[in-house]
C-alpha positions as CSV (number, residue, x, y, z in Angstrom):
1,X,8.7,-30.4,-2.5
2,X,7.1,-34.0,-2.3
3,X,9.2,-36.8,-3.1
4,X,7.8,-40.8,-3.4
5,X,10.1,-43.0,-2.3
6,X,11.8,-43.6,-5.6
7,X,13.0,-40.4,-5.2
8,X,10.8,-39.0,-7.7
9,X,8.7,-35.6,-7.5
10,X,4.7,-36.0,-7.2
11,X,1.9,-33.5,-7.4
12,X,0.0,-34.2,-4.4
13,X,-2.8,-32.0,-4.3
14,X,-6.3,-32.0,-5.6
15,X,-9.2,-28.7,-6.5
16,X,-10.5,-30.3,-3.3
17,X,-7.4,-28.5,-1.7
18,X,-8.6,-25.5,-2.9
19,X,-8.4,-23.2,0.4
20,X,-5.0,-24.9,1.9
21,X,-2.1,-23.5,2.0
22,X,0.6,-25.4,-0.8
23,X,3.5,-25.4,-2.0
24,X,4.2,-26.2,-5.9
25,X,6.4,-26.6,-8.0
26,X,6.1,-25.8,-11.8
27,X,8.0,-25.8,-15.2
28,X,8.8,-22.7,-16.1
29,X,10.1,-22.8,-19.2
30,X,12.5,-25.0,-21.4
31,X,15.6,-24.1,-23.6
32,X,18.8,-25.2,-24.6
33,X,20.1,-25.5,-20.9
34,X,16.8,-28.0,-19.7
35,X,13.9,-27.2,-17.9
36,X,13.5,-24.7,-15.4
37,X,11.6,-24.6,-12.5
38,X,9.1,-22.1,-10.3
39,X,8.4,-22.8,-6.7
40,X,5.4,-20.8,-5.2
41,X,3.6,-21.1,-1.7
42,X,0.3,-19.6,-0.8
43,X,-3.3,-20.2,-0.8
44,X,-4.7,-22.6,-3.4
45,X,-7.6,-20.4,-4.2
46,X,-8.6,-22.2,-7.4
47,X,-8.6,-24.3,-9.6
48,X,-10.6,-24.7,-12.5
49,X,-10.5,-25.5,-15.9
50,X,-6.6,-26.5,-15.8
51,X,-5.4,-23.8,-14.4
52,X,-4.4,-23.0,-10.7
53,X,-4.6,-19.8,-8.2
54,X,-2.6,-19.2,-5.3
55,X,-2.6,-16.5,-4.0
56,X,0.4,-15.4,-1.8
57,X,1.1,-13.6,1.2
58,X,1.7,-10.4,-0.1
59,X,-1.8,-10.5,-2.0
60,X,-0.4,-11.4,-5.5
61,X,-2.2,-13.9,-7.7
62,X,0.3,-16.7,-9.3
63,X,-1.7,-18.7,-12.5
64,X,-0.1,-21.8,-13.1
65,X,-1.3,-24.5,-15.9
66,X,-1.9,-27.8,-14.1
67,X,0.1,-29.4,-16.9
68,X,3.1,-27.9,-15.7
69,X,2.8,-29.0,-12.4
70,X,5.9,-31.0,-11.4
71,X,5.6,-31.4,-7.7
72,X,2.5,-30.2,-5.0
73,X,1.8,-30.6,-1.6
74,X,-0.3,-29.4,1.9
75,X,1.8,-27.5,3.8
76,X,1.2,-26.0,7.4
77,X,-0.3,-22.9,8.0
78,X,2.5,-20.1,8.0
79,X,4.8,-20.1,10.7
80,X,4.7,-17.8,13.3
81,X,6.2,-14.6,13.6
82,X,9.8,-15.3,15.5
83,X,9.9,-12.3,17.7
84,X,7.2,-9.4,18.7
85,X,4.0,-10.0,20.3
86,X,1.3,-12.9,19.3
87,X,-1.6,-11.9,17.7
88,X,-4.0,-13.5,15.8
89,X,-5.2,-11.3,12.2
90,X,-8.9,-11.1,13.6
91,X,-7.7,-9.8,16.9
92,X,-5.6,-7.1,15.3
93,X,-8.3,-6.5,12.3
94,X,-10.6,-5.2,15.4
95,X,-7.9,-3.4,17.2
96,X,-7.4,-1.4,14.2
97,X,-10.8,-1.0,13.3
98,X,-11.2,0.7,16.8
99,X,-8.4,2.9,16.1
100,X,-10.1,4.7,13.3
101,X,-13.6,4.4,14.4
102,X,-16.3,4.8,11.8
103,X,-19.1,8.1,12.5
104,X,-21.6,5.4,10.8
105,X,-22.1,1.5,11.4
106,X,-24.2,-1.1,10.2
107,X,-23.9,-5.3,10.3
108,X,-24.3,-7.6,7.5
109,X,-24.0,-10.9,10.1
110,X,-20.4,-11.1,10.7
111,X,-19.1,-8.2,8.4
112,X,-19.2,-4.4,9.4
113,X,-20.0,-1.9,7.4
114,X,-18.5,1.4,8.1
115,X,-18.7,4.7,6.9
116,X,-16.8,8.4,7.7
117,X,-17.9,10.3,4.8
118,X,-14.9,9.5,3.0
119,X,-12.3,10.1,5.5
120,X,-10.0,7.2,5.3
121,X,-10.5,3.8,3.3
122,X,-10.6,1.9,6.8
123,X,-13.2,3.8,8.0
124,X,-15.3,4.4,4.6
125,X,-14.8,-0.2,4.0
126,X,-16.3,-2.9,4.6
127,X,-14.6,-5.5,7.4
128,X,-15.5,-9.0,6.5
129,X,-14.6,-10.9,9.7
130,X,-16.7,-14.4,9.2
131,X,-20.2,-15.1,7.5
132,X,-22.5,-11.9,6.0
133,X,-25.2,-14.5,6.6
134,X,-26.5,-14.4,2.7
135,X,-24.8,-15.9,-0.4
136,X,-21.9,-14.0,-1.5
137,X,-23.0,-12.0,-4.0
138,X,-25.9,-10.5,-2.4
139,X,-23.8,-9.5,0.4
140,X,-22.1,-7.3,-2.0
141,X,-25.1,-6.1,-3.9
142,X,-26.3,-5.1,-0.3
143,X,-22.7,-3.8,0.2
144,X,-23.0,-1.5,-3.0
145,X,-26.6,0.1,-2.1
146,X,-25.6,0.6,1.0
147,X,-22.3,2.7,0.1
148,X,-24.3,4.0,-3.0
149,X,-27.2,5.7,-0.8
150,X,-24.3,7.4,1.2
151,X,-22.8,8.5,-2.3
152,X,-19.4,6.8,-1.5
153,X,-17.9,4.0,-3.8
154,X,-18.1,0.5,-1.9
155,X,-14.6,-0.8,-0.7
156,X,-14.1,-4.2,1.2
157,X,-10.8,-4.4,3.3
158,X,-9.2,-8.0,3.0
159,X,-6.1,-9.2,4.5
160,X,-3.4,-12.1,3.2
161,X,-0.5,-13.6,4.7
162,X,-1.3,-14.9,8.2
163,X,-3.5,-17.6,9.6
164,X,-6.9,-17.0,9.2
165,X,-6.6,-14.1,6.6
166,X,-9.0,-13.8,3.5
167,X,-7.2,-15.3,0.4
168,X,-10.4,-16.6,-0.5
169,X,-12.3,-14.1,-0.3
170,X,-9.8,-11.7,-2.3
171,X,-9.6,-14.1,-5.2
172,X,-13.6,-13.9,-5.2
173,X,-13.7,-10.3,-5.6
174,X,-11.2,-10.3,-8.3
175,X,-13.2,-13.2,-10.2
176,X,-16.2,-10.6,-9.7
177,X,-14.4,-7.3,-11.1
178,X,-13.4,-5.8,-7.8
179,X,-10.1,-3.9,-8.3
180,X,-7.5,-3.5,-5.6
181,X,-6.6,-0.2,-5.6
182,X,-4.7,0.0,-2.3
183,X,-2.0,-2.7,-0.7
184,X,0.0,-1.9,2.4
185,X,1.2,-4.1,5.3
186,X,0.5,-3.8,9.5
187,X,3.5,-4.5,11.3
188,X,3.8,-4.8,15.0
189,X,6.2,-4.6,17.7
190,X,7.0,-4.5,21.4
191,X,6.8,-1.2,23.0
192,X,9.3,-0.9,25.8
193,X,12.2,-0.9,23.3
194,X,10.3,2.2,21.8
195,X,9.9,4.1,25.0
196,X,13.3,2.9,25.7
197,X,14.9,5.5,22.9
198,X,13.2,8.8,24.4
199,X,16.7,9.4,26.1
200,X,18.3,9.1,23.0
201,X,16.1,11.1,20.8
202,X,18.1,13.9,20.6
203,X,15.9,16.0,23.8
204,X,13.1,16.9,21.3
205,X,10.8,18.5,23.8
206,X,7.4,16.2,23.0
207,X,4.4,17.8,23.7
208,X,1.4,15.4,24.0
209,X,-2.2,16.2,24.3
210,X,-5.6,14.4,23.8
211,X,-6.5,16.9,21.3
212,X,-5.7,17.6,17.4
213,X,-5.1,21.3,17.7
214,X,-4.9,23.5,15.0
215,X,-0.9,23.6,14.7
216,X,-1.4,19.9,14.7
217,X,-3.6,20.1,11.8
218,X,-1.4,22.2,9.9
219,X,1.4,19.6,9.6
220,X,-1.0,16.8,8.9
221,X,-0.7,15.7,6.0
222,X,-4.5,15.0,5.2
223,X,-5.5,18.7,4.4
224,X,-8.5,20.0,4.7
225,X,-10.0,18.2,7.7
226,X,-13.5,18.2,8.4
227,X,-15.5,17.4,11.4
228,X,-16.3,14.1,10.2
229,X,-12.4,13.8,9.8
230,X,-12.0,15.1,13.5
231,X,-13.7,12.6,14.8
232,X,-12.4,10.2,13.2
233,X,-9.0,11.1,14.8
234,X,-10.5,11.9,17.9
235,X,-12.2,8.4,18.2
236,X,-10.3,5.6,20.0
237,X,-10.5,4.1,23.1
238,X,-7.6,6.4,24.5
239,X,-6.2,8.9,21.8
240,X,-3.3,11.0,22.2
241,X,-1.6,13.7,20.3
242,X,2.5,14.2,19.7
243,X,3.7,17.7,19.1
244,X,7.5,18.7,18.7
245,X,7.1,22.1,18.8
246,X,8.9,24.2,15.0
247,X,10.5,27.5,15.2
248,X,8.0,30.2,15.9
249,X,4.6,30.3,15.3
250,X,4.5,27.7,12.0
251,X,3.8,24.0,12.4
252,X,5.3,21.8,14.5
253,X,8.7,20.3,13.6
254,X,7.0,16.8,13.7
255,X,3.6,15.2,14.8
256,X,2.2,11.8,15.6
257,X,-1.0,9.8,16.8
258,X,-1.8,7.2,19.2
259,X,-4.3,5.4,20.0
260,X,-4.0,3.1,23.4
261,X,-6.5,-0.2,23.3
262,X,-5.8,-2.8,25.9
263,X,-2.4,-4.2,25.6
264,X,-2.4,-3.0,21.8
265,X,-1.0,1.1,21.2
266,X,-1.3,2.4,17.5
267,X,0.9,4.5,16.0
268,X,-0.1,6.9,13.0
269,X,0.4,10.1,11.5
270,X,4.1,10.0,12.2
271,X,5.4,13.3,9.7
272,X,8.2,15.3,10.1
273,X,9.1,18.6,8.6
274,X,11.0,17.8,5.4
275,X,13.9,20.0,5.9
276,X,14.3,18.6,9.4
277,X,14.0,14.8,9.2
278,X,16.9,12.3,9.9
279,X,17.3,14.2,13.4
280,X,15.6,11.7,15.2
281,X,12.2,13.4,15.3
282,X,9.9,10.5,14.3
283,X,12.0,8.7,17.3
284,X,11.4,10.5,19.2
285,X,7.5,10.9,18.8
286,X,7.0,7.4,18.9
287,X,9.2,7.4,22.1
288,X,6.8,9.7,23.9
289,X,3.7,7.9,22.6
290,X,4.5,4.5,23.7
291,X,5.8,5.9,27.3
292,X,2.4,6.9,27.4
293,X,0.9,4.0,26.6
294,X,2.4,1.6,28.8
295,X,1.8,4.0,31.3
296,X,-1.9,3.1,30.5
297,X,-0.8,-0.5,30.6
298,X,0.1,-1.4,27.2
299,X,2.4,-3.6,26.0
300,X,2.4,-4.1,22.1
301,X,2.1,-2.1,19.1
302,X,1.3,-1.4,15.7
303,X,1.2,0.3,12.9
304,X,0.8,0.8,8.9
305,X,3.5,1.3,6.1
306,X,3.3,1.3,2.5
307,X,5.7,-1.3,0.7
308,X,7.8,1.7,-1.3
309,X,8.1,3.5,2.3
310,X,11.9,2.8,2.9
311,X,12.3,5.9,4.9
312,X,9.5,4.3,7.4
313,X,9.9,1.0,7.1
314,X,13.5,1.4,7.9
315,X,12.6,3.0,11.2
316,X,10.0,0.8,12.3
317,X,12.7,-2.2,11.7
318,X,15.1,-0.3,14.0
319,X,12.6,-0.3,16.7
320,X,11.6,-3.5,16.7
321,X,8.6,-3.6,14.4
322,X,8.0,-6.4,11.5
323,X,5.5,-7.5,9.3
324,X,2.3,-9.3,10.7
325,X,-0.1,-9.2,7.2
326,X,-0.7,-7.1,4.4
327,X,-4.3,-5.7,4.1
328,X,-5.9,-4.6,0.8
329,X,-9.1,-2.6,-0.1
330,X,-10.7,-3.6,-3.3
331,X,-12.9,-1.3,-5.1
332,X,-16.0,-2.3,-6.2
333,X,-16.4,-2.3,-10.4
334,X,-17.3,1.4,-11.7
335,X,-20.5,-0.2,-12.9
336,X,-21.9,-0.4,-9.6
337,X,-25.8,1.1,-9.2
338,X,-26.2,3.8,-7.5
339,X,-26.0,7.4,-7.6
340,X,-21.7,7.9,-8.5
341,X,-19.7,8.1,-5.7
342,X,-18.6,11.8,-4.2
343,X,-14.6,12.2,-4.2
344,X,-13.4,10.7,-0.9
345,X,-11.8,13.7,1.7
346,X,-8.8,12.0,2.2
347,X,-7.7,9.5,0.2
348,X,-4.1,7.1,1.4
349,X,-3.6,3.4,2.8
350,X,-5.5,4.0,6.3
């Protein structure tokens, strides 16, 4: 908190801060024990008729009355991670976008629109990486024909929580009606302490191939893939395809997806046969996949997890992976003109 040299606390921040990062802090509430306090740090994304927005970096919106304000300041943007590979958001916002490549494309100046007939949110969203070119809310009438014609509902994918993510833009689309329907977080990590665990993965006999065969397909979780869908998870600069083989002729005991891009390797479609999970089987997937792909001459990867995941997210900290940003897709309002959207393929967090 700021403190003036008497000692005392002062608000030093302005609505022409609006856009900085700050931290404040507020009265909370008052009772026979004396005041208590709230610290929160994020984005100032507003601040208008005596109330503040700042957004934080998991997405969530904090309102706070100016007159409780006890303490504000500018604060540096947030530090950077302490251990994994550096990357910036808009470098890893086009790495992923490459990892599930859209069938259909189109450019609104700096943002992307991308469709796959419903397979995916990240491919079926709009990426909003700088200027559309046009006021704000043109750009998302535009946005909303253009999904409409194509009889999908209009989605834009936002990100909070690292330098140069969207808070901005996210509290805009809320202030407009847009709902956030989907929140998850893209973690990355270094991949030779991945590969590293292949000899202890408990000699599951990994199977890769560039190909989604049909055995593949039946543990996927997504059913009912269509060719758009195969595509989809055919596209990539360099895809490949894990297989642990399952008794017989069923599904295989466990799957997984890569996609190798430069120094970056994604990891996706980890799954593992219920009755056979805590054997080391995701391990040893992602083992095998990022051999692979510092074979190709990658060095860093990354990947997606919901926040109630534990099972994953448990994992991905044992191998080295940690939080980078979370990423949001915000729907746009059901009143949206247009014929009415068709039921997405797939829906999930991708």
């Amino acid at each position: 908190m700021e403190i003036s040299a008497a000692g005392r606390l002062v608000v030093r921040i302005t609505a022409a801060d609006v856009g900085k990062r700050v931290s404040v802090r507020s009265l909370a509430e008052t009772g026979g024990t004396g005041a208590k306090f709230t610290d929160t740090v994020g984005v100032l994304t507003s601040w208008t008729d005596g109330v503040l927005l700042i957004t934080q970096k998991d997405g969530r919106t904090v309102r706070i009355a100016e007159t409780s304000l006890v303490a504000g300041k500018v604060v540096p943007p947030a530090p950077a991670r302490r251990r994994g590979p550096a990357a910036s958001y808009a470098e890893l916002a086009r790495v992923a976008a490459r990892a599930w490549p859209p069938v259909e494309s189109e450019r609104l100046g700096d943002w992307e629109l991308r469709a796959a007939g419903g397979f995916t949110r990240r491919a079926n969203s709009v990426l909003p990486l700088g200027d559309p070119g046009v006021p704000l809310d043109a750009a998302l009438a535009a946005v909303r024909r253009w999904y409409g014609e194509r009889g999908l509902p209009a989605y834009v994918q936002t990100a909070t929580g690292a330098e140069g993510t969207q808070e901005l833009l996210c509290a805009e689309l809320e202030r407009r009606g847009w709902v956030r329907e989907v929140t998850a977080e893209l973690w990355t990590g270094a991949l030779a302490p991945v590969a590293d665990r292949a000899e202890g993965a408990g000699g599951a006999g990994v199977v890769l191939s560039r190909t989604a065969d049909e055995a593949w397909l039946a543990r996927y979780q997504r059913k009912g893939v269509s060719e758009v869908a195969l595509k989809v998870l055919g596209g990539g600069p360099s895809v490949w395809f894990a297989s642990v083989p399952g008794e017989g002729e069923g599904a295989p005991a466990a799957i997984g997806r890569c996609v190798v891009d430069g120094r970056w390797a994604s990891f996706a479609a980890v799954e593992v046969d219920p009755g056979l999970r805590r054997r080391g089987l995701a391990t040893a997937v992602m083992a095998a996949l990022a051999g692979r792909a510092m074979e190709e001459g990658a060095s860093a990867g990354w990947l997606q997890v919901e926040s109630d995941n534990t099972g994953a997210r448990e994992l991905y900290a044992r191998l080295g992976f940690a939080r980078h940003h979370a990423y949001h897709h915000y729907r746009a309002p059901e009143s949206a003109a247009g014929p009415a959207p068709k039921p997405a393929e797939v829906e999930g967090p991708s």
